[in-house]
mmCIF file as Biopython writes it, N, C-alpha, C and O atoms, coordinates in Angstrom:
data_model
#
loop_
_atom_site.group_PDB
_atom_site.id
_atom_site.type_symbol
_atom_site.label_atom_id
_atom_site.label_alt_id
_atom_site.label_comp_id
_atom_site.label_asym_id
_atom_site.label_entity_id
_atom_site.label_seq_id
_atom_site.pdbx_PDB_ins_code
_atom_site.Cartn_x
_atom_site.Cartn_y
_atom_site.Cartn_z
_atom_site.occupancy
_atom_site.B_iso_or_equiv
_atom_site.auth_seq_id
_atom_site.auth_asym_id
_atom_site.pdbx_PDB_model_num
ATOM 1   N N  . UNK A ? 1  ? -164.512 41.048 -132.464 1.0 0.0 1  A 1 
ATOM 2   C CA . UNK A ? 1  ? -164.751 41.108 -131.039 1.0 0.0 1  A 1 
ATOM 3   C C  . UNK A ? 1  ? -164.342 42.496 -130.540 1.0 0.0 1  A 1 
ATOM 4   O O  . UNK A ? 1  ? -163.258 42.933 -130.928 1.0 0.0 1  A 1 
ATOM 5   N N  . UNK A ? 2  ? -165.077 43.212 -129.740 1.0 0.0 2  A 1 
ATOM 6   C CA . UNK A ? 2  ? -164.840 44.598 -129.320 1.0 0.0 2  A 1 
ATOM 7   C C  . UNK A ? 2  ? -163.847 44.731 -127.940 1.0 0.0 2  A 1 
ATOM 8   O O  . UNK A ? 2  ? -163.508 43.657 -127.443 1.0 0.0 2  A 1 
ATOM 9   N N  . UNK A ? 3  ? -163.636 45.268 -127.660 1.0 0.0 3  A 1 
ATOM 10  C CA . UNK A ? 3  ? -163.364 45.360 -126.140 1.0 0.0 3  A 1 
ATOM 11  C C  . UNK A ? 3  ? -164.178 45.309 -125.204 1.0 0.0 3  A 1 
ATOM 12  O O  . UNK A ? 3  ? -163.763 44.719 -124.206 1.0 0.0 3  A 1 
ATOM 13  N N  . UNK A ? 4  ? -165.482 45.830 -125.146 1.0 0.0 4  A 1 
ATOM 14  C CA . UNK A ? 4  ? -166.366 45.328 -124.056 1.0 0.0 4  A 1 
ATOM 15  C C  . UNK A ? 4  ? -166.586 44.212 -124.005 1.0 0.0 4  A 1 
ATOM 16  O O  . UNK A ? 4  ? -166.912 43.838 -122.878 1.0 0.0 4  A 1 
ATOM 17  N N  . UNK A ? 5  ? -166.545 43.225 -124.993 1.0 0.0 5  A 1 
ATOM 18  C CA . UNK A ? 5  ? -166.856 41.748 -125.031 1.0 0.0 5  A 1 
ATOM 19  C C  . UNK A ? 5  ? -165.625 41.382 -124.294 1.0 0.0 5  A 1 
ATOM 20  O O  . UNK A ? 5  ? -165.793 40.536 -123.416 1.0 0.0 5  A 1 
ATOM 21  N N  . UNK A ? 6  ? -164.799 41.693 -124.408 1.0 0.0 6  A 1 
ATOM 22  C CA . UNK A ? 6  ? -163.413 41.040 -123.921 1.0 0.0 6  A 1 
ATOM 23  C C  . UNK A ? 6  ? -163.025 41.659 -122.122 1.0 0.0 6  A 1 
ATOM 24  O O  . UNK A ? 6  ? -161.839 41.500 -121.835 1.0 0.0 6  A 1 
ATOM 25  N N  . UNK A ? 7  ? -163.706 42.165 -121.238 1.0 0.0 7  A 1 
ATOM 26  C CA . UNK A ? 7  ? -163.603 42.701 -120.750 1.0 0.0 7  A 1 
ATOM 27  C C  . UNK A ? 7  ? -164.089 41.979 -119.402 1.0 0.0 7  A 1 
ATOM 28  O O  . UNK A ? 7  ? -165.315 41.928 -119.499 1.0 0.0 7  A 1 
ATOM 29  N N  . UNK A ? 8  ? -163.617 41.288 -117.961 1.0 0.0 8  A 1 
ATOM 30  C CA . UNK A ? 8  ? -164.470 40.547 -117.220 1.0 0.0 8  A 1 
ATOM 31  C C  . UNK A ? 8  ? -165.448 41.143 -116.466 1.0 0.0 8  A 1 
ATOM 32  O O  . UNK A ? 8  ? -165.289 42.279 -116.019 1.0 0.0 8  A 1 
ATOM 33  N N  . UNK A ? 9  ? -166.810 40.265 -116.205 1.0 0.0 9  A 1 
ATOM 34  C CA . UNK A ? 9  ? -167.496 41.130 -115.952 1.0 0.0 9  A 1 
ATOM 35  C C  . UNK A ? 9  ? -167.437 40.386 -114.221 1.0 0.0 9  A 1 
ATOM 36  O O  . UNK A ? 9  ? -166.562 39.658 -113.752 1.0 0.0 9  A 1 
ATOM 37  N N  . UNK A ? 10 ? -168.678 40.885 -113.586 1.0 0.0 10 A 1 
ATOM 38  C CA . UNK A ? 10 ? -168.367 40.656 -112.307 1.0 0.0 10 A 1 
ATOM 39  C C  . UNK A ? 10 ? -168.809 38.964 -111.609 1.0 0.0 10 A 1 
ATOM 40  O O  . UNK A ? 10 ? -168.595 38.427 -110.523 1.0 0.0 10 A 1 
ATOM 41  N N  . UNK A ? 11 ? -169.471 38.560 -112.802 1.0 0.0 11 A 1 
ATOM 42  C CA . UNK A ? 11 ? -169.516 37.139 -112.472 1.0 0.0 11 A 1 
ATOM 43  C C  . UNK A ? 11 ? -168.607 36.364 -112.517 1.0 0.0 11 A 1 
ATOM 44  O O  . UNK A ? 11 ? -168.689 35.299 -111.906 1.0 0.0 11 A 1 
ATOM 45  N N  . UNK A ? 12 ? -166.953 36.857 -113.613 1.0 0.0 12 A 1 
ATOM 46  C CA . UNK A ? 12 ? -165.500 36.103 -113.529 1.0 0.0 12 A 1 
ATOM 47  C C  . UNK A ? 12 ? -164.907 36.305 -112.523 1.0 0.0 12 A 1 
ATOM 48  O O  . UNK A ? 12 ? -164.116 35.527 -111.990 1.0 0.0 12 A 1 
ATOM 49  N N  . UNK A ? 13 ? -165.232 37.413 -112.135 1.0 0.0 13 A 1 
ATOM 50  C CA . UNK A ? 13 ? -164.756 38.032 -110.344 1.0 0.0 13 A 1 
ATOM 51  C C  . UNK A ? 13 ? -165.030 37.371 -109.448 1.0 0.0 13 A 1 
ATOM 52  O O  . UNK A ? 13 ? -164.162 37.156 -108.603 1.0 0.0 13 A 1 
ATOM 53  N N  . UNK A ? 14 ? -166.392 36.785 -109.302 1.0 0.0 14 A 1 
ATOM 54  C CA . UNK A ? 14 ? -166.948 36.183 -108.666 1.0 0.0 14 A 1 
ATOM 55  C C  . UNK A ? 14 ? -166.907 34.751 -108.951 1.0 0.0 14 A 1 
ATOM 56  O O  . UNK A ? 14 ? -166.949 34.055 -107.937 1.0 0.0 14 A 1 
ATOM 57  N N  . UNK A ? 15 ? -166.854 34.276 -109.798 1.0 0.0 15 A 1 
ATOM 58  C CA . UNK A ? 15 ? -166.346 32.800 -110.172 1.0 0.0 15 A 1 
ATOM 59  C C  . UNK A ? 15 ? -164.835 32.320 -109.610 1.0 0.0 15 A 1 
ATOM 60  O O  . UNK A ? 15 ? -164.486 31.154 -109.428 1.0 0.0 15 A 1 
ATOM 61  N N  . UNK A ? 16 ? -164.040 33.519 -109.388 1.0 0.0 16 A 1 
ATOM 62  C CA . UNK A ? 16 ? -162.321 33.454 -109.121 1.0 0.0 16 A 1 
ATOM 63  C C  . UNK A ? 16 ? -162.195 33.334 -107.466 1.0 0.0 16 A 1 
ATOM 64  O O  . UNK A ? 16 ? -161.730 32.484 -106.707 1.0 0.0 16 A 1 
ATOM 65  N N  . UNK A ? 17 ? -162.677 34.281 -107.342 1.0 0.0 17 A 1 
ATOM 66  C CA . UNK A ? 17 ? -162.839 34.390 -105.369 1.0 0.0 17 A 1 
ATOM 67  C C  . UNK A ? 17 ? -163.445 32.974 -105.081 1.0 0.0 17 A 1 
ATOM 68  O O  . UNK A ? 17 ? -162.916 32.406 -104.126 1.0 0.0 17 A 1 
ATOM 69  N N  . UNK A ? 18 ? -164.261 32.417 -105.596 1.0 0.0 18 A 1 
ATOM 70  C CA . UNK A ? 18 ? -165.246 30.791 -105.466 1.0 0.0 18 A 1 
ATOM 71  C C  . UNK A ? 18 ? -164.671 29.775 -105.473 1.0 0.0 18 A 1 
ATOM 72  O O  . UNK A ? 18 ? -164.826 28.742 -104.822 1.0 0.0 18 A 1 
ATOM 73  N N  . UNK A ? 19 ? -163.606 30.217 -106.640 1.0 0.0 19 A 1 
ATOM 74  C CA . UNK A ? 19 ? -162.544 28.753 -107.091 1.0 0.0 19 A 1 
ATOM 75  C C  . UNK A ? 19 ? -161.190 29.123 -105.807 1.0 0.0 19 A 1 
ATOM 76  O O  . UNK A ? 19 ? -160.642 28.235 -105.154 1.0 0.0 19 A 1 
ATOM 77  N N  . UNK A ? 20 ? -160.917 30.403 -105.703 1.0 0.0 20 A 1 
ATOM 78  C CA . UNK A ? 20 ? -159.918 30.590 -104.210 1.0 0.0 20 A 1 
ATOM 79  C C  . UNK A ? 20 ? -160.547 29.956 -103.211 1.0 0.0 20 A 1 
ATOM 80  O O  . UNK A ? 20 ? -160.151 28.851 -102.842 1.0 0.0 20 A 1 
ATOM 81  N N  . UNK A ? 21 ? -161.369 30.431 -102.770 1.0 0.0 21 A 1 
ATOM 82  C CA . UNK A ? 21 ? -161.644 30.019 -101.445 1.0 0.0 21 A 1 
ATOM 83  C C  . UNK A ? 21 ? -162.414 28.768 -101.420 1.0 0.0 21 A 1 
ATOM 84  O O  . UNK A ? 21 ? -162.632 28.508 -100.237 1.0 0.0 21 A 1 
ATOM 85  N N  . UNK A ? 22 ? -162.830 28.042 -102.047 1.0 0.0 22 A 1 
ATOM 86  C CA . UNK A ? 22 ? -163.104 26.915 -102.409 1.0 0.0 22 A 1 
ATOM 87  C C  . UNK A ? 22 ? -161.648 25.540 -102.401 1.0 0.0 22 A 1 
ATOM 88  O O  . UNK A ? 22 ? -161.756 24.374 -102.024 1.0 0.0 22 A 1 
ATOM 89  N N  . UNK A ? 23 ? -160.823 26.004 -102.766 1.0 0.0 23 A 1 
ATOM 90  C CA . UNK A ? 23 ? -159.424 25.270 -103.129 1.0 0.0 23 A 1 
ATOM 91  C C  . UNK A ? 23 ? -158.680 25.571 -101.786 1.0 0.0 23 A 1 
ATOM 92  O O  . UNK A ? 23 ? -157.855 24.764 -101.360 1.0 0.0 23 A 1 
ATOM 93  N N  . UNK A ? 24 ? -158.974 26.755 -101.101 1.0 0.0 24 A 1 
ATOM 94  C CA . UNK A ? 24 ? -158.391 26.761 -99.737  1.0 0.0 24 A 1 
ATOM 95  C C  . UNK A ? 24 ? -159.592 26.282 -98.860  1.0 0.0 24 A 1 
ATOM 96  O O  . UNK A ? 24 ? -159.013 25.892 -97.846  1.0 0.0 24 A 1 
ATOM 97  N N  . UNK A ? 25 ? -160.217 26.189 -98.767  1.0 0.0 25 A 1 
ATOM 98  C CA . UNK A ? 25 ? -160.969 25.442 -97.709  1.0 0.0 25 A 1 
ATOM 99  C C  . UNK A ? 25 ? -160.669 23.881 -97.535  1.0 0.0 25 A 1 
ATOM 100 O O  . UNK A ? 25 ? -160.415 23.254 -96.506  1.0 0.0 25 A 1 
ATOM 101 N N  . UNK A ? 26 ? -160.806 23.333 -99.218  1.0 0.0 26 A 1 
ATOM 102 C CA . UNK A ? 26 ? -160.046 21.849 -99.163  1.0 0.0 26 A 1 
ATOM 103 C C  . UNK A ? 26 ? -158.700 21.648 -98.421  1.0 0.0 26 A 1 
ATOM 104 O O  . UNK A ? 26 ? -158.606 20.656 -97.699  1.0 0.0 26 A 1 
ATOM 105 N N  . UNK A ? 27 ? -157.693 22.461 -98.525  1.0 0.0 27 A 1 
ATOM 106 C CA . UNK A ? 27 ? -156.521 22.873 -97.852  1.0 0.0 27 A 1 
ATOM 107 C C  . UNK A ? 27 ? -156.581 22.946 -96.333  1.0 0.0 27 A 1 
ATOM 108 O O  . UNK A ? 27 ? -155.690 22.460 -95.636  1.0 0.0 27 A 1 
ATOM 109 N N  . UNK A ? 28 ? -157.534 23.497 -95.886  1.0 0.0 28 A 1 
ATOM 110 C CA . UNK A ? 28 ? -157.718 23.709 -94.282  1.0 0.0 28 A 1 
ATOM 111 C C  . UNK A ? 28 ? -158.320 22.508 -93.756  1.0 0.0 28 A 1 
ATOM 112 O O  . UNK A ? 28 ? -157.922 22.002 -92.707  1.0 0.0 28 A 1 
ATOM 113 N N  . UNK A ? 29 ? -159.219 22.054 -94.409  1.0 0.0 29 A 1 
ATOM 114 C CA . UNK A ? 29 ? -159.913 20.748 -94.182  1.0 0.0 29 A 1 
ATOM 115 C C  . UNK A ? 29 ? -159.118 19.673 -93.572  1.0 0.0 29 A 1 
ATOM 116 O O  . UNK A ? 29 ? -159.238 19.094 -92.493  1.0 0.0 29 A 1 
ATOM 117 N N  . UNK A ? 30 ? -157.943 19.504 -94.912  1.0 0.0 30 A 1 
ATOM 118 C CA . UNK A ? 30 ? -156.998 18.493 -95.095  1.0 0.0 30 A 1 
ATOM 119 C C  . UNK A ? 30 ? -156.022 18.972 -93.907  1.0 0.0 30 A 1 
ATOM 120 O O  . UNK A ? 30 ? -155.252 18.099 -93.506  1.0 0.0 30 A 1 
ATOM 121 N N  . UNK A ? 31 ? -155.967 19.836 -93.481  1.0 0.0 31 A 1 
ATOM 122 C CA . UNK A ? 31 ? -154.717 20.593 -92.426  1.0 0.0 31 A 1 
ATOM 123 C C  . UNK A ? 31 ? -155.253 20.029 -91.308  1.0 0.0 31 A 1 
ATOM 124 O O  . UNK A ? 31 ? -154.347 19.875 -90.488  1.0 0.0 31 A 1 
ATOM 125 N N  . UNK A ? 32 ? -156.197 19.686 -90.931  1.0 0.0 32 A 1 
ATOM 126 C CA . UNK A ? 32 ? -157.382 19.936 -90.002  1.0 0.0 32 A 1 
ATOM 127 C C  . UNK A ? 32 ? -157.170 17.813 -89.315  1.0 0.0 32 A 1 
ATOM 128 O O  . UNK A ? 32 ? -157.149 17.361 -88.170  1.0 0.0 32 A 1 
ATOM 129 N N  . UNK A ? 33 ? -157.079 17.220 -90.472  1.0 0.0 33 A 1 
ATOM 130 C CA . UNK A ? 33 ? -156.754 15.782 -89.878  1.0 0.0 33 A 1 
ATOM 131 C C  . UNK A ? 33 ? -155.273 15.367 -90.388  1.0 0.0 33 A 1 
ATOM 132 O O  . UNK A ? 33 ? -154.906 14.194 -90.320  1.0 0.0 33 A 1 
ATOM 133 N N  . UNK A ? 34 ? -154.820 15.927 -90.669  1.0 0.0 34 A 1 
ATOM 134 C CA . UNK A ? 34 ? -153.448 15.986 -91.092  1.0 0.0 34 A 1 
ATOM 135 C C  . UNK A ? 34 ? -152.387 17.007 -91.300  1.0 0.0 34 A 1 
ATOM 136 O O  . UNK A ? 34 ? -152.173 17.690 -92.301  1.0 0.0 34 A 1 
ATOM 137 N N  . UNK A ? 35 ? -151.609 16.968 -89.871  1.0 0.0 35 A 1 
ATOM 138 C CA . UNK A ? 35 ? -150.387 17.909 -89.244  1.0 0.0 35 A 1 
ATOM 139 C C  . UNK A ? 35 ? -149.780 18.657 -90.831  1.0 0.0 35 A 1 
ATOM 140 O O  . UNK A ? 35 ? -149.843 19.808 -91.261  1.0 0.0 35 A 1 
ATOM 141 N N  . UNK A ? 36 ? -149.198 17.386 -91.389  1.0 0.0 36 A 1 
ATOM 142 C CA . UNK A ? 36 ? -148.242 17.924 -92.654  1.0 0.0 36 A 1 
ATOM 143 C C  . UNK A ? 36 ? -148.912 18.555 -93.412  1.0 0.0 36 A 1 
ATOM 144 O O  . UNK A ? 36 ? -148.036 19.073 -94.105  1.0 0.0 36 A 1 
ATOM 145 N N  . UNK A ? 37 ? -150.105 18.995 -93.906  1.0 0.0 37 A 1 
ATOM 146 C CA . UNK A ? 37 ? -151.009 19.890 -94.360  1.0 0.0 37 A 1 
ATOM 147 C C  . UNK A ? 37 ? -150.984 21.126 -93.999  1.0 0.0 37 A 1 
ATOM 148 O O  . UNK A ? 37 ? -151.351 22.048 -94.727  1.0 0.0 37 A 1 
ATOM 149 N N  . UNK A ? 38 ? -150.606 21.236 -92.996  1.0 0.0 38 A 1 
ATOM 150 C CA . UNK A ? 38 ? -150.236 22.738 -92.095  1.0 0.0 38 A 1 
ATOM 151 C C  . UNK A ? 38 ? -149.092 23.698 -93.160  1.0 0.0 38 A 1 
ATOM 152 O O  . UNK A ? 38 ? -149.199 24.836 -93.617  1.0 0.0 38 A 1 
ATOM 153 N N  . UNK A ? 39 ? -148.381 23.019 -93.243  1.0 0.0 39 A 1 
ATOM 154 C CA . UNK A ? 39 ? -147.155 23.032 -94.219  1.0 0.0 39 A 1 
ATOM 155 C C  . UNK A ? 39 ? -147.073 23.855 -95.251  1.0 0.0 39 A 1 
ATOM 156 O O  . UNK A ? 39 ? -146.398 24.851 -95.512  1.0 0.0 39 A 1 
ATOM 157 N N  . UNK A ? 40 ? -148.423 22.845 -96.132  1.0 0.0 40 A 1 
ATOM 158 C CA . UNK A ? 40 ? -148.780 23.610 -97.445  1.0 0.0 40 A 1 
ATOM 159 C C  . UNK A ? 40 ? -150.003 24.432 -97.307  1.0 0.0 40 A 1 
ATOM 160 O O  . UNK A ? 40 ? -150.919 24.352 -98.126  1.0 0.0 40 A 1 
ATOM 161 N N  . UNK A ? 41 ? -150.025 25.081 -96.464  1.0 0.0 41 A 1 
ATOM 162 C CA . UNK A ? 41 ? -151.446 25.642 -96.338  1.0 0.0 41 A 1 
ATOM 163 C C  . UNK A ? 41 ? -151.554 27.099 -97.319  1.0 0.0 41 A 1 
ATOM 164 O O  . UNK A ? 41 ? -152.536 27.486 -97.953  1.0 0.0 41 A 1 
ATOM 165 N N  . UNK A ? 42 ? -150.194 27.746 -97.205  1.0 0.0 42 A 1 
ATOM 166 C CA . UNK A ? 42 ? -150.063 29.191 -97.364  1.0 0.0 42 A 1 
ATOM 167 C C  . UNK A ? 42 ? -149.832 29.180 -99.459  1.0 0.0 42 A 1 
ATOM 168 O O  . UNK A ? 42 ? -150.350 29.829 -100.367 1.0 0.0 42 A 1 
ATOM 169 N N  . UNK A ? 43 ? -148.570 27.837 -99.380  1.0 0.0 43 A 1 
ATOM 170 C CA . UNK A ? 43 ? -148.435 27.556 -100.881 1.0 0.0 43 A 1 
ATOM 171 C C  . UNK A ? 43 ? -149.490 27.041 -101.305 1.0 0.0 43 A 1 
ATOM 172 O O  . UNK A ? 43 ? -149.444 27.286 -102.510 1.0 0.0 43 A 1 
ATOM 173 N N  . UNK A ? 44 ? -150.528 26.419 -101.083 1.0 0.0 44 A 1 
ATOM 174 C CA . UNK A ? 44 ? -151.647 26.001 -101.770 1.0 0.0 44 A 1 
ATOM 175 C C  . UNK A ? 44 ? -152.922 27.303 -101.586 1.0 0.0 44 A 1 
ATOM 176 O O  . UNK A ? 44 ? -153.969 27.235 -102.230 1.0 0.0 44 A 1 
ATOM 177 N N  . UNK A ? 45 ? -152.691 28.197 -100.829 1.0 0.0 45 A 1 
ATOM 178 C CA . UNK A ? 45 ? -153.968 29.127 -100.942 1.0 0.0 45 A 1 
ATOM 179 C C  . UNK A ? 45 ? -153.525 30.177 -102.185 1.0 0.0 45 A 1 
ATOM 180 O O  . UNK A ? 45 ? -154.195 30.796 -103.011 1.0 0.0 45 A 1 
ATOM 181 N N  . UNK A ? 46 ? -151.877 30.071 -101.887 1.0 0.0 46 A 1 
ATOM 182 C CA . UNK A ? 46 ? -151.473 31.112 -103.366 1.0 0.0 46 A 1 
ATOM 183 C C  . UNK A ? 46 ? -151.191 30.591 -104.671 1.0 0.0 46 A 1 
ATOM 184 O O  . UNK A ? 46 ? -150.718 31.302 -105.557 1.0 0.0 46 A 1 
ATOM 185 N N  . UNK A ? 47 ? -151.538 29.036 -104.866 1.0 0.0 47 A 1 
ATOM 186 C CA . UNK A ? 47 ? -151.598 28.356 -106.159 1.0 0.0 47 A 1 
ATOM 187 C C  . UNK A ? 47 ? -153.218 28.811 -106.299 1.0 0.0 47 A 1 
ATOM 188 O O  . UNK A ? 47 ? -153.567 29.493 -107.262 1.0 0.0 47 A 1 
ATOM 189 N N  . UNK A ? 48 ? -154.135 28.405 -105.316 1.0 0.0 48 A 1 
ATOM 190 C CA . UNK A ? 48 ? -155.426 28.527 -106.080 1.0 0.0 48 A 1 
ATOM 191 C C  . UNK A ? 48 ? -155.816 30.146 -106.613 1.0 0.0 48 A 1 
ATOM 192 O O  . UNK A ? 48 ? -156.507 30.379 -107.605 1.0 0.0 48 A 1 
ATOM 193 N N  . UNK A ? 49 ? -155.085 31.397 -105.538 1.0 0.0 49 A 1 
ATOM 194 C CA . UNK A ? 49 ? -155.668 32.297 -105.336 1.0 0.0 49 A 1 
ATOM 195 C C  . UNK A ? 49 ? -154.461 32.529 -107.695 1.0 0.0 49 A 1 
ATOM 196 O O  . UNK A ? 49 ? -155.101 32.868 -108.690 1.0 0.0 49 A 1 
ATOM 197 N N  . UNK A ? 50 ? -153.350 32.303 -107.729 1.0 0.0 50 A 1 
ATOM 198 C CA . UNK A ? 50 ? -152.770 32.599 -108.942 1.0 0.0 50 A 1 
ATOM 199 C C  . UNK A ? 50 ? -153.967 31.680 -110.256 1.0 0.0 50 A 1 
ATOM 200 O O  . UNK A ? 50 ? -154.050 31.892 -111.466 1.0 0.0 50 A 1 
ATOM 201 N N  . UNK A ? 51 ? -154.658 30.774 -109.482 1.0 0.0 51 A 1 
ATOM 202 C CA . UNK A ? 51 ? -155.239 30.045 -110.748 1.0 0.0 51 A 1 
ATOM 203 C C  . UNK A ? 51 ? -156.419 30.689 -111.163 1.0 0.0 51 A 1 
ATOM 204 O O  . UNK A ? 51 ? -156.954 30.453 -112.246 1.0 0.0 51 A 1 
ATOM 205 N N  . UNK A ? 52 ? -156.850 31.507 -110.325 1.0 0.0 52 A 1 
ATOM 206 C CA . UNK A ? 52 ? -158.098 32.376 -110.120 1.0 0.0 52 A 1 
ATOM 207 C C  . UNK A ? 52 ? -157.685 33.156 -111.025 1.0 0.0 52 A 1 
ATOM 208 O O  . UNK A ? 52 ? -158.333 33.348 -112.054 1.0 0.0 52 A 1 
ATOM 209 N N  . UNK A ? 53 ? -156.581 33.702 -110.783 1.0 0.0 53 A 1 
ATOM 210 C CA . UNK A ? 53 ? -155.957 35.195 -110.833 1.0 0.0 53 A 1 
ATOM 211 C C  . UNK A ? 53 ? -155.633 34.922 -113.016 1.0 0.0 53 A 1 
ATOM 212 O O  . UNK A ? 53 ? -155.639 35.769 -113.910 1.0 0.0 53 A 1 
ATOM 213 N N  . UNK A ? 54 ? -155.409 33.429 -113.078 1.0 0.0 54 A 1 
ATOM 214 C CA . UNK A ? 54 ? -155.175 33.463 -114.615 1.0 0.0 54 A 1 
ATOM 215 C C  . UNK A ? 54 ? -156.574 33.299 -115.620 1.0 0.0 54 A 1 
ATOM 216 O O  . UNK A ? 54 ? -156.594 33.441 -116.843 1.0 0.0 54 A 1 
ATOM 217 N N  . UNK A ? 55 ? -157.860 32.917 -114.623 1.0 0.0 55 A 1 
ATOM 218 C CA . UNK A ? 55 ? -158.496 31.959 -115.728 1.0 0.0 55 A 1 
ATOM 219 C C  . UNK A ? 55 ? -159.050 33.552 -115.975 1.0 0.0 55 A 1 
ATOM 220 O O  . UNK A ? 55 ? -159.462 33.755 -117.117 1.0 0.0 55 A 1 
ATOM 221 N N  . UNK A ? 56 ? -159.121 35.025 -114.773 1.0 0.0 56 A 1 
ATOM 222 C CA . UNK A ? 56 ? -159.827 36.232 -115.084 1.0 0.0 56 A 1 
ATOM 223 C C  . UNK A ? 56 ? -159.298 36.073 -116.021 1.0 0.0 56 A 1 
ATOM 224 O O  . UNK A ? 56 ? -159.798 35.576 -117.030 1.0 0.0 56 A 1 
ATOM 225 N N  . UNK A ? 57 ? -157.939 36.537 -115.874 1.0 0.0 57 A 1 
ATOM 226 C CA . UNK A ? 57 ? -156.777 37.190 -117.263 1.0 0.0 57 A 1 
ATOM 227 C C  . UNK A ? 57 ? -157.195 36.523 -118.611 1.0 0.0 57 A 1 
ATOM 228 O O  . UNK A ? 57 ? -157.456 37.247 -119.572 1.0 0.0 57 A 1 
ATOM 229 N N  . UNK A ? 58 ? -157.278 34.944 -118.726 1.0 0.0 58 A 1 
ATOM 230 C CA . UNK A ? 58 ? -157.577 34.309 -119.529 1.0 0.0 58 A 1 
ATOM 231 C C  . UNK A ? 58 ? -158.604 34.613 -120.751 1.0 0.0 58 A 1 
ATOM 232 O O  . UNK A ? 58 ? -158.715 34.348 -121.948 1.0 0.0 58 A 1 
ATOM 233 N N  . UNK A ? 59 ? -159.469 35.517 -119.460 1.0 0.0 59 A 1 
ATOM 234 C CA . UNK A ? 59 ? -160.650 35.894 -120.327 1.0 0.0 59 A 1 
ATOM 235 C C  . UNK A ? 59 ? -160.289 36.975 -120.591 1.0 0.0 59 A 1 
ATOM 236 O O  . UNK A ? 59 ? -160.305 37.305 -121.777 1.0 0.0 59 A 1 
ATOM 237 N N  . UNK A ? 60 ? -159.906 37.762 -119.743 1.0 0.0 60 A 1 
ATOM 238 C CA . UNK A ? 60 ? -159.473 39.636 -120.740 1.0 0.0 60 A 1 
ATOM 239 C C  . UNK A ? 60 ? -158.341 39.126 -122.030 1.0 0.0 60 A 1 
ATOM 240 O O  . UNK A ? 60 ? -158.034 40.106 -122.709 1.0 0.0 60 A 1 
ATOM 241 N N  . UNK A ? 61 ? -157.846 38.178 -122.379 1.0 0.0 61 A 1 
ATOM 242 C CA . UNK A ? 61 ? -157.570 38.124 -123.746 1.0 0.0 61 A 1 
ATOM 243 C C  . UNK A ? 61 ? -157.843 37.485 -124.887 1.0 0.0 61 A 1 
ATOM 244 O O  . UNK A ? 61 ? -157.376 37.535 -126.025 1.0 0.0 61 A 1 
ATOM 245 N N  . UNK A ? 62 ? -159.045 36.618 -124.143 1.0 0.0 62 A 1 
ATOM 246 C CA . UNK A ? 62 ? -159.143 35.921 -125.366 1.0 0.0 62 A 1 
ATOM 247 C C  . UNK A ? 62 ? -160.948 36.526 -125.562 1.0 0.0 62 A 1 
ATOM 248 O O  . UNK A ? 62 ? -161.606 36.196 -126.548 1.0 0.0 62 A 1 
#
């Protein structure tokens, strides 16, 4: 396997931002009929935005 193969291209970029803001919208949704949702709004946009942030990485090493 070379390094360009291993390298993300702009559709993992774009797959990551999709799965963020996708996982925070459910979050706002849920905030939206339910007060205590408010809560986790900020910790759940930076769980999805870190899960994004691993599956890129995921791919630059494997």
């Amino acid at each position: 396997m070379t390094d360009a193969e291993r390298t993300p291209k702009l559709m993992d970029y774009l797959a990551g931002a999709i799965l963020t803001n996708g996982l925070a919208s459910v979050a706002i949704y849920l905030a939206v009929f339910e007060p205590l949702f408010e809560l986790a709004l900020i910790p759940l946009w930076c769980l999805s935005a870190g899960v994004a942030t691993y599956l890129v990485c995921m791919r630059t090493t494997r």
